[in-house]
C-alpha positions, 0 to 999 in steps of 0.5 A: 497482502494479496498473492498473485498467481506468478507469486508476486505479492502486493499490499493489496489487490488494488496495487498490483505495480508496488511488489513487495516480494514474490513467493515462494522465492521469498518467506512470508516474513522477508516479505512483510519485514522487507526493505520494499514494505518497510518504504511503503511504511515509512512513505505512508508515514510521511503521507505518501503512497507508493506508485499503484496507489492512484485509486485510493488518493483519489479516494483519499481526496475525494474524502470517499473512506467508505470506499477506501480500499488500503483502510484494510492494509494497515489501519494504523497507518491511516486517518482523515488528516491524508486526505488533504496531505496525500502524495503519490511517492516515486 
């Protein structure tokens, strides 16, 4: 997770636009066990990201997974079968 100086708090540095929640109005656990994480599972599950994710599509497509920056976020997530099946989810 990265905190923002306001407190929003995003999966990652790179996508600032998907806010999971904003701490301290809300607990680390409302954060990661919140609706918002729970569709960027689910999304990342069906081989989609969320809006803010154009970097690592790209990435993804590129097949560039050294420079992969959500690898990190959760990895279990992940493998090389979403480089060609990677969306963008609104």
């Amino acid at each position: 997770m990265n905190f923002a100086q306001n407190g929003d708090v995003t999966v990652c540095c790179y996508n600032r636009e998907y806010v999971l929640g904003t701490y301290p109005r809300n607990t680390l656990g409302e954060i990661w066990h919140g609706p918002r994480a729970a569709e960027l599972r689910a999304a990342m599950s069906d081989n989609a990201l969320p809006p803010g994710c154009e970097l690592c599509l790209s990435q993804l497509r590129s097949a560039n997974f050294s420079g992969l920056g959500a690898t990190r976020a959760e990895s279990s997530c992940f493998s090389t079968r979403l480089c060609s099946q990677a969306t963008l989810h609104y």
